[in-house]
C-alpha atoms as a printed R data frame, in Angstrom:
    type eleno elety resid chain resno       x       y       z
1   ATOM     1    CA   UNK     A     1 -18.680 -18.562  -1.006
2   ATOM     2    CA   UNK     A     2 -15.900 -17.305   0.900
3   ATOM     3    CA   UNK     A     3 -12.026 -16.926   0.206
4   ATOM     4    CA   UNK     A     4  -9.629 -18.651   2.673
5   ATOM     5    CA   UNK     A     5  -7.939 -15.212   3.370
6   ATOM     6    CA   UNK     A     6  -7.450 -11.913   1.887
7   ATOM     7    CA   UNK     A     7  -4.321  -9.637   1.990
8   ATOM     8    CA   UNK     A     8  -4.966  -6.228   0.894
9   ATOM     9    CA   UNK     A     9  -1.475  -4.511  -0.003
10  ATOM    10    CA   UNK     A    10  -2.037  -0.776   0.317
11  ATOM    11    CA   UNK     A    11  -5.050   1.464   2.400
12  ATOM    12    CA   UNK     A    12  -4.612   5.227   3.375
13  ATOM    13    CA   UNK     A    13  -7.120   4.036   6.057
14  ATOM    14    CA   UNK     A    14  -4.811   4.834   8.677
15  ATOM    15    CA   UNK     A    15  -3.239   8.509   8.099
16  ATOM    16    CA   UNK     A    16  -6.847   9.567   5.964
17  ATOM    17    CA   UNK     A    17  -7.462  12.915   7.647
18  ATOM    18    CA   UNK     A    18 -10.517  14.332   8.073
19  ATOM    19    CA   UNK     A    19 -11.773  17.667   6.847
20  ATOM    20    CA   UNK     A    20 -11.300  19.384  10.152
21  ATOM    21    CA   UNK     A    21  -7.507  17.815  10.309
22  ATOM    22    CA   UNK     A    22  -6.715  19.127   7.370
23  ATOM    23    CA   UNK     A    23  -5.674  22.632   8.509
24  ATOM    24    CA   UNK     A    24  -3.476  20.914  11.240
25  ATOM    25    CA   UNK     A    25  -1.254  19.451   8.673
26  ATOM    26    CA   UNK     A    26  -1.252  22.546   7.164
27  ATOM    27    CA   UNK     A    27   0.238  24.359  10.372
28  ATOM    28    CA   UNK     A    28   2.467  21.388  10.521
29  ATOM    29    CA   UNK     A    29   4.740  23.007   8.348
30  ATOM    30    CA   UNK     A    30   5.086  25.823   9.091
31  ATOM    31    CA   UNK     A    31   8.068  25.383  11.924
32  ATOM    32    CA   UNK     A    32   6.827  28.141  14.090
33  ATOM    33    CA   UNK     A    33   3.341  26.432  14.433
34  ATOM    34    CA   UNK     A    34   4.521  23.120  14.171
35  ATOM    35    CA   UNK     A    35   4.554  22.545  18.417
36  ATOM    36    CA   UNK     A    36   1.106  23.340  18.206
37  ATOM    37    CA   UNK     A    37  -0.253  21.575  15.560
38  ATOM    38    CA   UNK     A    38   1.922  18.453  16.738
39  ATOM    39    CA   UNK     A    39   0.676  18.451  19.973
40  ATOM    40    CA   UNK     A    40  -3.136  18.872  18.494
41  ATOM    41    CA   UNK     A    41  -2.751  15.831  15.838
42  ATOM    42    CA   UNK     A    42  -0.758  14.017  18.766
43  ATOM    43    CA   UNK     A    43  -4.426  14.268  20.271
44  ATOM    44    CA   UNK     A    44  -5.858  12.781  17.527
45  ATOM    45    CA   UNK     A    45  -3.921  10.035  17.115
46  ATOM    46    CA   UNK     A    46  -4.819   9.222  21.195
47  ATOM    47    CA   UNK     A    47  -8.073   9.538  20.570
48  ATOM    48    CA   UNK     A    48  -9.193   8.404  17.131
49  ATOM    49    CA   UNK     A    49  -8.920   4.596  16.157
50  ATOM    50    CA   UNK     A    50  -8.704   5.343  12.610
51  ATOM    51    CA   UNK     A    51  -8.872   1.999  11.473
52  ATOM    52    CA   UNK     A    52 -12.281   0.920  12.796
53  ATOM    53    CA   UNK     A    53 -14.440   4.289  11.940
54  ATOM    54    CA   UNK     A    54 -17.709   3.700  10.224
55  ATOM    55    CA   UNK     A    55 -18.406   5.051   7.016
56  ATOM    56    CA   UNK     A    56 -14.829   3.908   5.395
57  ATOM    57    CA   UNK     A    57 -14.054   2.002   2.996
58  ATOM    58    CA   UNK     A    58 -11.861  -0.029   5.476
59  ATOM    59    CA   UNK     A    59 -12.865  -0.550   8.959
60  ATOM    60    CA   UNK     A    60 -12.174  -3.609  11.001
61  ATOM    61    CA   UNK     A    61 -15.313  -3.955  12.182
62  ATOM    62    CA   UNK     A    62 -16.779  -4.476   9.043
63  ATOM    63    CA   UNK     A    63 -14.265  -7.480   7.733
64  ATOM    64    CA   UNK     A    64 -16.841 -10.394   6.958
65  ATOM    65    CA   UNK     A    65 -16.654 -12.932   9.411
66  ATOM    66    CA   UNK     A    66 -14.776 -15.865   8.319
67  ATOM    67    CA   UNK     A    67 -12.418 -14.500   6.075
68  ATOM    68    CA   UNK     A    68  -8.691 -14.573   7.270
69  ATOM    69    CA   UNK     A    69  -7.748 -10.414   6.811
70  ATOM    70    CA   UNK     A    70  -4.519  -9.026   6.608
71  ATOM    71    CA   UNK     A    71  -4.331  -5.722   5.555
72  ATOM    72    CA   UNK     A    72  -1.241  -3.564   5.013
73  ATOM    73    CA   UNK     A    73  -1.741  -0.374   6.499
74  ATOM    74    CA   UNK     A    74   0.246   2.831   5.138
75  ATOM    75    CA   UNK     A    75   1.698   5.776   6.400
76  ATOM    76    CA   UNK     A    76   0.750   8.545   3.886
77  ATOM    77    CA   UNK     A    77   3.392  11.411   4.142
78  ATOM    78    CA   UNK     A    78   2.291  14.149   1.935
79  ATOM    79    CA   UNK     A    79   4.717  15.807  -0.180
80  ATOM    80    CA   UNK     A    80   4.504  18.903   1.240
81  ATOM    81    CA   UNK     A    81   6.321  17.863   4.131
82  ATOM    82    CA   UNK     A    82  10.153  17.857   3.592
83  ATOM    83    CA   UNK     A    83  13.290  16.690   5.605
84  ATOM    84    CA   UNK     A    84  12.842  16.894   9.556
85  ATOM    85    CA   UNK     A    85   9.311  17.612   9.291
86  ATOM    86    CA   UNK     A    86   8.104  14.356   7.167
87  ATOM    87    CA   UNK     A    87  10.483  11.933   9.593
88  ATOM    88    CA   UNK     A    88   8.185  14.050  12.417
89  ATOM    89    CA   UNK     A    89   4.577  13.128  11.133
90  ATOM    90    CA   UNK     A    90   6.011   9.963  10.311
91  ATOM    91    CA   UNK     A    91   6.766   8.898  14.068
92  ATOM    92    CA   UNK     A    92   3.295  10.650  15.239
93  ATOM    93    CA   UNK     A    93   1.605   8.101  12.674
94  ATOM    94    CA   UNK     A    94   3.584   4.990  13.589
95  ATOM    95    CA   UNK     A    95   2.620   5.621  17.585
96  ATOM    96    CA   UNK     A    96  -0.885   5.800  16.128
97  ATOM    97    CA   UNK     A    97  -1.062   2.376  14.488
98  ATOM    98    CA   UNK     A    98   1.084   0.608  17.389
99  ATOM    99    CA   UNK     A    99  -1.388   2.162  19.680
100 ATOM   100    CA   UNK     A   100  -4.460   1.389  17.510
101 ATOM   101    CA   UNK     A   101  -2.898  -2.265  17.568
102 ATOM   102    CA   UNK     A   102  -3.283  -2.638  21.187
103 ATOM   103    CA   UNK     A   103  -6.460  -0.951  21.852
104 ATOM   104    CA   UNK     A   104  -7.958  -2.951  19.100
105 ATOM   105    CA   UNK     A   105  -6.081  -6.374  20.174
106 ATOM   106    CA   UNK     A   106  -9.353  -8.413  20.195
107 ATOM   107    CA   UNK     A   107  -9.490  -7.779  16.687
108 ATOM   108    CA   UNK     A   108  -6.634  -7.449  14.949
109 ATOM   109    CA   UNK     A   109  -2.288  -7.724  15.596
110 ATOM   110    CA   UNK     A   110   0.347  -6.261  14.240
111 ATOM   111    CA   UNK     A   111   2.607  -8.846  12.117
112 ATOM   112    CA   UNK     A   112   6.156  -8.323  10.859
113 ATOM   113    CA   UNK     A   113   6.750 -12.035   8.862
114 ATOM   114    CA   UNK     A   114   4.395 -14.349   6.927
115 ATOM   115    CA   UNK     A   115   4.415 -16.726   9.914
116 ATOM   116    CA   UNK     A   116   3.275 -13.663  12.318
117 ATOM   117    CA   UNK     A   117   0.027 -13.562   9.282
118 ATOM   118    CA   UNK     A   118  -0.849 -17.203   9.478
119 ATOM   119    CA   UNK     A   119  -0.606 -17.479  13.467
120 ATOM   120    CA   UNK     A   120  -3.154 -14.416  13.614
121 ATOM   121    CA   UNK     A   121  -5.357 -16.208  11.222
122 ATOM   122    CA   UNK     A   122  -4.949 -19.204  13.484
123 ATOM   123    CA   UNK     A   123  -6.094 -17.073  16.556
124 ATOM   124    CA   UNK     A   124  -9.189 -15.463  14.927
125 ATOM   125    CA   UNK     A   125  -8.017 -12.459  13.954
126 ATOM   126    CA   UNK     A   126  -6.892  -9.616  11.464
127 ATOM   127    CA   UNK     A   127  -3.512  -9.260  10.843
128 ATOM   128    CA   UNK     A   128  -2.400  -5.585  10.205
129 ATOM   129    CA   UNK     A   129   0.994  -4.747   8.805
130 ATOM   130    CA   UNK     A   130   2.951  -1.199   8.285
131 ATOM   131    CA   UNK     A   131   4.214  -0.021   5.486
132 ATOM   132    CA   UNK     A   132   4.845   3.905   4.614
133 ATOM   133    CA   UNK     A   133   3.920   5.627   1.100
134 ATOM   134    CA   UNK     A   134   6.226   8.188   0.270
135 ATOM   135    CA   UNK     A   135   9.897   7.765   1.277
136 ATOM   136    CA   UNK     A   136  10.612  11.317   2.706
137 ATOM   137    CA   UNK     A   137  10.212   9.815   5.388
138 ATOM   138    CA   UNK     A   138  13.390   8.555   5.901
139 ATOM   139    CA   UNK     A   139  14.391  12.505   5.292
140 ATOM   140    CA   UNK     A   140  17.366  11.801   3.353
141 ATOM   141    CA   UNK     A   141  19.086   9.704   6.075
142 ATOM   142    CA   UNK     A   142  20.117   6.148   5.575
143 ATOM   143    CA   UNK     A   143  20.147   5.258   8.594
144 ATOM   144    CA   UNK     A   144  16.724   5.871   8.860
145 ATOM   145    CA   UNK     A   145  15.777   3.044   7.151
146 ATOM   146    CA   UNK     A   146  16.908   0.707  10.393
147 ATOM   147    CA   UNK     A   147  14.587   3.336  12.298
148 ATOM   148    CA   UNK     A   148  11.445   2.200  10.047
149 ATOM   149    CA   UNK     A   149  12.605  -1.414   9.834
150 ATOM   150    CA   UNK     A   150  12.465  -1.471  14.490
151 ATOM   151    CA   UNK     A   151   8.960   0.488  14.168
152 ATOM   152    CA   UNK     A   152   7.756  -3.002  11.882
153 ATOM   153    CA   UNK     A   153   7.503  -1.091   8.479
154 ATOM   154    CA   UNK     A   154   7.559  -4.032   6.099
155 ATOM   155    CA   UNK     A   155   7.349  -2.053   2.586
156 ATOM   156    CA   UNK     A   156   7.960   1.231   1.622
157 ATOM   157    CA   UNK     A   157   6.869   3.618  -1.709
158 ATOM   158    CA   UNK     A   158   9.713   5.171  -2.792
159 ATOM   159    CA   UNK     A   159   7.781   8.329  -3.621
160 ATOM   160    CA   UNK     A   160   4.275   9.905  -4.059
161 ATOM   161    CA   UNK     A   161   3.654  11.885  -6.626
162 ATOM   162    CA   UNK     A   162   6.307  14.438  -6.446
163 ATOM   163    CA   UNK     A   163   9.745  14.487  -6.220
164 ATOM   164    CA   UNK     A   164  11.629  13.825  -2.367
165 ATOM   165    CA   UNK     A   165  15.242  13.181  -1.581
166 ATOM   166    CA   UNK     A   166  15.189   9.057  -3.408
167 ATOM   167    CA   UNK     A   167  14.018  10.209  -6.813
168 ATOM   168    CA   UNK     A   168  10.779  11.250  -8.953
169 ATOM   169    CA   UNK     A   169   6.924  10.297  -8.696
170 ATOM   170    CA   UNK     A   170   4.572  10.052 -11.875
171 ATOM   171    CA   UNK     A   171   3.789  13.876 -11.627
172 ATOM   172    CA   UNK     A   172   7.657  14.725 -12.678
173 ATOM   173    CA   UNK     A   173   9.946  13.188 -14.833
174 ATOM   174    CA   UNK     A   174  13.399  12.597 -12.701
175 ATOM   175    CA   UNK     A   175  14.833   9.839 -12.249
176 ATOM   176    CA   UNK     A   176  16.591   8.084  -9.063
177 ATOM   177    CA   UNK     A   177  18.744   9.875  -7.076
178 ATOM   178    CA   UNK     A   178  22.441   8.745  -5.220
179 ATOM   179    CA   UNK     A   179  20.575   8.455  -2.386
180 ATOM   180    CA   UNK     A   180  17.611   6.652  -3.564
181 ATOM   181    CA   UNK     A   181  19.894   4.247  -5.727
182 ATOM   182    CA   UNK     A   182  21.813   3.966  -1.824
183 ATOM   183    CA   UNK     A   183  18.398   3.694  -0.238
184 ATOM   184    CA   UNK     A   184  17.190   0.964  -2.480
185 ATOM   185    CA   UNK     A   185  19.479  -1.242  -1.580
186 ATOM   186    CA   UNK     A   186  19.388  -0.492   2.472
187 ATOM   187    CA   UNK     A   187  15.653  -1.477   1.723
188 ATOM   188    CA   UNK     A   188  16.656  -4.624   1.087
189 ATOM   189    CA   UNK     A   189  19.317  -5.159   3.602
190 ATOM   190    CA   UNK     A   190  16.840  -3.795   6.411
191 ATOM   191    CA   UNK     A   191  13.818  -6.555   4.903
192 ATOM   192    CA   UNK     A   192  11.689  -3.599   4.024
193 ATOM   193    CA   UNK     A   193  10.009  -4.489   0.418
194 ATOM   194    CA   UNK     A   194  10.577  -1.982  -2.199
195 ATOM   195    CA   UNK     A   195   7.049  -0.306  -3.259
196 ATOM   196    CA   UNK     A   196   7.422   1.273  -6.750
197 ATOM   197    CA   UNK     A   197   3.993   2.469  -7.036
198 ATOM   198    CA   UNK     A   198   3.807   6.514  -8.134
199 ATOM   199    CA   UNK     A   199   7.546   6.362  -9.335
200 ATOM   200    CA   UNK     A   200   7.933   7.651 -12.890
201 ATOM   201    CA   UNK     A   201   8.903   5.192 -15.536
202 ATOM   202    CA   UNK     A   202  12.219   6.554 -15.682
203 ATOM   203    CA   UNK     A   203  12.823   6.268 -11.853
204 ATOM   204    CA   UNK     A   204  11.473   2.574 -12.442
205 ATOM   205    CA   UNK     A   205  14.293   1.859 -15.222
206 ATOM   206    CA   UNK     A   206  17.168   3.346 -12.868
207 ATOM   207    CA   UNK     A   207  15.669   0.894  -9.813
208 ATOM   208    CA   UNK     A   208  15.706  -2.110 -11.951
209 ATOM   209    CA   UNK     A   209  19.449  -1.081 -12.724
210 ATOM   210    CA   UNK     A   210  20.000  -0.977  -8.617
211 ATOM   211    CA   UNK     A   211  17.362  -4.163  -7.764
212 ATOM   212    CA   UNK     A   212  18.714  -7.531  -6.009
213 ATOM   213    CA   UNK     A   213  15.351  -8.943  -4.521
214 ATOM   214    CA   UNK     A   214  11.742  -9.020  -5.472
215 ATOM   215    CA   UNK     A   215   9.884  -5.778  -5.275
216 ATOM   216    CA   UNK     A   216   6.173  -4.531  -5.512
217 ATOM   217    CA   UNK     A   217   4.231  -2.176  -6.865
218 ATOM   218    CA   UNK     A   218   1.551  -2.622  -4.178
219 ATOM   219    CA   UNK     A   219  -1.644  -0.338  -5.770
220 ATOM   220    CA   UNK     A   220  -1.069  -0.374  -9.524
221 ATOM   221    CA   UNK     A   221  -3.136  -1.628 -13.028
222 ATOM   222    CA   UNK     A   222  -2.252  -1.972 -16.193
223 ATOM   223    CA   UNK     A   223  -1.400   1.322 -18.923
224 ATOM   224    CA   UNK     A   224  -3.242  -0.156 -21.643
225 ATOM   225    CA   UNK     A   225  -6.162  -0.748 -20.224
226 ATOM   226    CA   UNK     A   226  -5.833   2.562 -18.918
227 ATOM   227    CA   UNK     A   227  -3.514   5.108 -20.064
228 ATOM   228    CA   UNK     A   228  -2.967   7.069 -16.753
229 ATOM   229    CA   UNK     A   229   0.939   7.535 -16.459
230 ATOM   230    CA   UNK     A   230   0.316   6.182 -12.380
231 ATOM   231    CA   UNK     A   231  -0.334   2.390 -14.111
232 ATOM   232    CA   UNK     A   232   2.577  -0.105 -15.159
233 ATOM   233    CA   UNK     A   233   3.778  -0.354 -19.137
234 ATOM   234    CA   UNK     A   234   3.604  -3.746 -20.806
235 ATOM   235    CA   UNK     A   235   7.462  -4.009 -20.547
236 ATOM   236    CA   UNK     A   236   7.428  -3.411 -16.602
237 ATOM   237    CA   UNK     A   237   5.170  -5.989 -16.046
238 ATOM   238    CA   UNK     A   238   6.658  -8.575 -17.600
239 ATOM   239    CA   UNK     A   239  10.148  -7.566 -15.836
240 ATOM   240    CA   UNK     A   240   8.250  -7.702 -12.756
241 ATOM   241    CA   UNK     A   241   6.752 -11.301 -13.570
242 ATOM   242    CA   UNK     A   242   9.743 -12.556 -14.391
243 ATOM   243    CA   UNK     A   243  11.718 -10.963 -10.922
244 ATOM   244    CA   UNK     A   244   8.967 -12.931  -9.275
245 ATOM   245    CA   UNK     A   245   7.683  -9.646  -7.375
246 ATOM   246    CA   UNK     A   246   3.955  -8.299  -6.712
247 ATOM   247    CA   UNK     A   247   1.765  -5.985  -7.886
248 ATOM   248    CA   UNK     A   248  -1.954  -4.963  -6.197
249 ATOM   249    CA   UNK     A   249  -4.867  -4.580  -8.354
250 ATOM   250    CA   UNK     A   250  -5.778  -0.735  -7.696
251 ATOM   251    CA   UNK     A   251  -9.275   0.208  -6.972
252 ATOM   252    CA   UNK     A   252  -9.114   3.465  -7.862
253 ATOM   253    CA   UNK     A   253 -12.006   4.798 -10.592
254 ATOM   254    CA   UNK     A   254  -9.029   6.762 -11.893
255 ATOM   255    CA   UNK     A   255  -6.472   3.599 -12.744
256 ATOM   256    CA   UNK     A   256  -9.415   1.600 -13.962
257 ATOM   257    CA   UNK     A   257 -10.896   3.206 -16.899
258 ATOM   258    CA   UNK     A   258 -10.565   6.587 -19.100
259 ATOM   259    CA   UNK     A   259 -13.730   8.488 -19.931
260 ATOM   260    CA   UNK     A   260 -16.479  10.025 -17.664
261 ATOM   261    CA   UNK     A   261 -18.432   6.930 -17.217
262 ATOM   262    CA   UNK     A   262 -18.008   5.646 -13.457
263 ATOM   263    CA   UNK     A   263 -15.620   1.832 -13.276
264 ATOM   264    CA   UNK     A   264 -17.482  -1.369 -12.442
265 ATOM   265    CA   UNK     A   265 -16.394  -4.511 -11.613
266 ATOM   266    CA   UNK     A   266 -15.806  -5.618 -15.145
267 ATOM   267    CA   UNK     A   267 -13.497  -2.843 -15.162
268 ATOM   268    CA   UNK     A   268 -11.340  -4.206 -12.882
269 ATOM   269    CA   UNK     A   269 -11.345  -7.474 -14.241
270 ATOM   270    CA   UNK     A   270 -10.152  -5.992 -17.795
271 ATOM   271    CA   UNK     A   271  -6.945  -5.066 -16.228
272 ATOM   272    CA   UNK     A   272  -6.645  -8.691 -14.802
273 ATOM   273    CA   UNK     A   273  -6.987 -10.618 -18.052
274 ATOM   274    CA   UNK     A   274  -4.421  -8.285 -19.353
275 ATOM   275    CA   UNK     A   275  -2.288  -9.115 -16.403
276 ATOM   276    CA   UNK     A   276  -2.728 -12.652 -16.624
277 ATOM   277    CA   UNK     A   277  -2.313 -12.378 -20.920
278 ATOM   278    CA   UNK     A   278   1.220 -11.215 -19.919
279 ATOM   279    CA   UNK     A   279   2.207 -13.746 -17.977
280 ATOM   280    CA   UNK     A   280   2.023 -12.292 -14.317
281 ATOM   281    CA   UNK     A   281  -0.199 -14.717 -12.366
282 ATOM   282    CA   UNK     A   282   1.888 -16.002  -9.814
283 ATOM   283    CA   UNK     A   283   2.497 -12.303  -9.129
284 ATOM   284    CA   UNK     A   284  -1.055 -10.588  -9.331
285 ATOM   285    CA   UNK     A   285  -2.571  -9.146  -6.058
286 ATOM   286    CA   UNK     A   286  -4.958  -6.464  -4.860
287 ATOM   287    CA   UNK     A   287  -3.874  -3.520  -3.511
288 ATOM   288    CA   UNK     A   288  -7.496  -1.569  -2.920
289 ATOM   289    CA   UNK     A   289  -6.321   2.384  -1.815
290 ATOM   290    CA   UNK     A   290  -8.908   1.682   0.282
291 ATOM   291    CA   UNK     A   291  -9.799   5.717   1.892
292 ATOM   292    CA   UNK     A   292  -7.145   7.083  -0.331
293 ATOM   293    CA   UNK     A   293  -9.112   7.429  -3.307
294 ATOM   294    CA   UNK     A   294 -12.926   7.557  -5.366
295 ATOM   295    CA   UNK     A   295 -13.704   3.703  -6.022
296 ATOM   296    CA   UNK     A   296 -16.334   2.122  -7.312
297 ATOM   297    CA   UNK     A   297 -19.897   1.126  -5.297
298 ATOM   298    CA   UNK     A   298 -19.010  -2.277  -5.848
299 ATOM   299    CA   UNK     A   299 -15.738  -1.910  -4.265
300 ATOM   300    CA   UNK     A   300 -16.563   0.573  -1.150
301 ATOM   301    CA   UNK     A   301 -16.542  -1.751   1.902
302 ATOM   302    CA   UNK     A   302 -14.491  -5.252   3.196
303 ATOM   303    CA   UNK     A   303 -17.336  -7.072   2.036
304 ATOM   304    CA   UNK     A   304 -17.165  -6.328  -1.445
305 ATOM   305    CA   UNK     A   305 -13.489  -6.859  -1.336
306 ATOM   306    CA   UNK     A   306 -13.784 -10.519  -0.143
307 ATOM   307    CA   UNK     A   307 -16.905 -10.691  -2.889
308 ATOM   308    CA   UNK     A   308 -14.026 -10.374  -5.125
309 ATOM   309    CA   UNK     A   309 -12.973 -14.115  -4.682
310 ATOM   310    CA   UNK     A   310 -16.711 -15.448  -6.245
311 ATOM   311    CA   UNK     A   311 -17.031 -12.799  -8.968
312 ATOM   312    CA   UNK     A   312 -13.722 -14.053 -10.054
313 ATOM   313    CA   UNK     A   313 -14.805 -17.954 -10.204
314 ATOM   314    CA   UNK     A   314 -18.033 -16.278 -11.974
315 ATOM   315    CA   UNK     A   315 -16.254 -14.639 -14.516
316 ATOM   316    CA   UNK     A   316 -13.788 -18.036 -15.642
317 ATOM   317    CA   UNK     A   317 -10.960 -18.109 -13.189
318 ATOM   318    CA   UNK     A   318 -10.156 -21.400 -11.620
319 ATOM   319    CA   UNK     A   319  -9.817 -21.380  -8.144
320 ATOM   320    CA   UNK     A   320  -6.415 -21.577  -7.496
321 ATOM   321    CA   UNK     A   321  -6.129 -18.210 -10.071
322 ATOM   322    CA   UNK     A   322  -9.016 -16.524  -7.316
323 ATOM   323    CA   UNK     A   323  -6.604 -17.562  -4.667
324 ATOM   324    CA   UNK     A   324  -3.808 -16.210  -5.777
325 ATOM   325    CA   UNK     A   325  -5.133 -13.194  -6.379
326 ATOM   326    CA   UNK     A   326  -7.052 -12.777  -2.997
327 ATOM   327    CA   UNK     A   327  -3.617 -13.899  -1.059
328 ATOM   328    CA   UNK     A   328  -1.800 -16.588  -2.083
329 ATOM   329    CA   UNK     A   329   0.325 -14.694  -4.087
330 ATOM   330    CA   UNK     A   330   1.032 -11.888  -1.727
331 ATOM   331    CA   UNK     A   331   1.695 -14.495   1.116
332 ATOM   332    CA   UNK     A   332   4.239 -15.931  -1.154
333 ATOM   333    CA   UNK     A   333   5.986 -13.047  -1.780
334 ATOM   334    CA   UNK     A   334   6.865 -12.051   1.559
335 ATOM   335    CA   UNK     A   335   8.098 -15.461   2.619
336 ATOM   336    CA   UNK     A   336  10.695 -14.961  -0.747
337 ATOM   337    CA   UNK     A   337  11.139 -11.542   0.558
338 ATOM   338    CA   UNK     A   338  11.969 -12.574   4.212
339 ATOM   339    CA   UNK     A   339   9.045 -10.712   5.388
């Protein structure tokens, strides 16, 4: 049996480099190189359709027929890249995707609204839509935010890992800047969802303090199932349920279990009936990191993804809780969000 649809809230799919791009980000910044290696990942990006390569974890050509896909597509900007140079590889990146969208039109269409997602589906085909992970990329500039809302960017991290201009990720232990307190609520003016995935739990508390509309955190599980500092606390999961907003199961063999054995399936669903114990179903979502990260064999390919929806019935969920989780709820929250 097949789902109705699946929405997929975070991949890397889009900006994963290869191991022979990896030096050209490298020259990227340094600013004497930077023509160069600009001009030699601008080739790249006009020759590489990132988002339907074989051997990935995404890859539109492998979406099982008969599903209705959207998948939110993100702009990784790595923290290494600062000011000028991160709003720089974030404008090569979105000419990549706008360009993958129309040399890959038969398959899939860029959408900037919940209605844009359902008329795809209507037509046959994916729906793609960009967000950015990491929010150097507005490189400290508010009105920068407008500039991602024109490109189509419909959510945003706030951070990665490390600290930018907005605030703090999980590896440090800042909180929120003036700007990123400022920024947060441009977000929301400009319809761009807040993403608070990789922000540190104090960054989270000074966000809540700043937050007027439903956020997400789109690739996150649950801290006590598994006590890496990257997953959501009890307490921040029930303030999310209760601010009706949306978090994305995260595939990641990292989020899903402690110890050296490798995650399974059951795994995953662990961090769901914890979820759903604490009172977030109408807010539960997956969020895969598809190319971004080690996941498990069972959840390496679109297939297994949409397999999700029958291994839920199979393991007690009712339908309309399989539903929700494969897209309902996601689908939801943008229309609340004015996405």
């Amino acid at each position: 049996m097949l789902p109705y649809a699946l929405i997929d809230l975070h991949c890397d799919t889009l900006t994963a480099l290869t191991a022979e791009d990896a030096p050209l980000l490298d020259a990227f910044r340094d600013p004497a190189r930077r023509g160069e290696a600009a001009a030699a990942l601008a080739g790249r990006v006009r020759e590489t359709n990132t988002l339907d390569l074989p051997g990935r974890h995404f890859s539109l050509s492998t979406i099982p027929e008969g599903v209705n896909w959207c998948q939110c597509c993100a702009i990784f900007v790595p923290d290494e890249l600062k000011g000028e140079e991160a709003a720089a590889y974030y404008d090569l990146c979105q000419r990549s995707f706008h360009r993958q969208m129309e040399a890959l039109a038969d398959k899939v269409r860029p959408c900037r609204t919940a209605s844009d997602i359902e008329t795809v589906w209507e037509q046959g085909r994916a729906a793609a839509i960009l967000t950015v992970e990491n929010g150097s990329a507005l490189a400290g500039r508010l009105d920068r935010v407008e500039v991602l809302a024109r490109d189509g960017v419909r959510m945003m991290t706030l951070t990665w890992n490390g600290e930018n201009e907005i605030g703090s990720g999980n590896a440090t232990d800042h909180g929120l800047s003036g700007f990123g307190r400022e920024a947060v609520q441009e977000l929301e003016r400009q319809r761009i969802a807040a993403d608070i995935s990789h922000l540190n739990d104090r960054g989270f508390d000074d966000f809540l303090a700043v937050a007027q509309k439903p956020f997400a955190a789109s690739h996150s599980n649950a801290r006590a199932v598994c006590g890496h500092r990257r997953n959501l606390r009890d307490e921040q999961i029930r303030e999310m349920a209760a601010r009706k907003c949306l978090i994305g199961l995260n595939y990641s063999q990292d989020f899903l279990r402690t110890g050296d054995r490798p995650a399974v399936l059951d795994d995953l669903y662990r961090h769901v009936e914890h979820f759903l114990e604490l009172g977030a179903e109408d807010c539960l979502a997956l969020g895969s990191d598809a190319d971004g990260t080690d996941v498990p064999p069972g959840l390496d390919c679109p297939e297994k993804f949409a397999g999700l929806y029958q291994y839920f019935l199979d393991r007690g969920l009712s339908q309309c809780q399989a539903e929700k989780i494969l897209w309902q709820n996601a689908l939801d929250f943008f229309k609340r969000c004015g996405i």
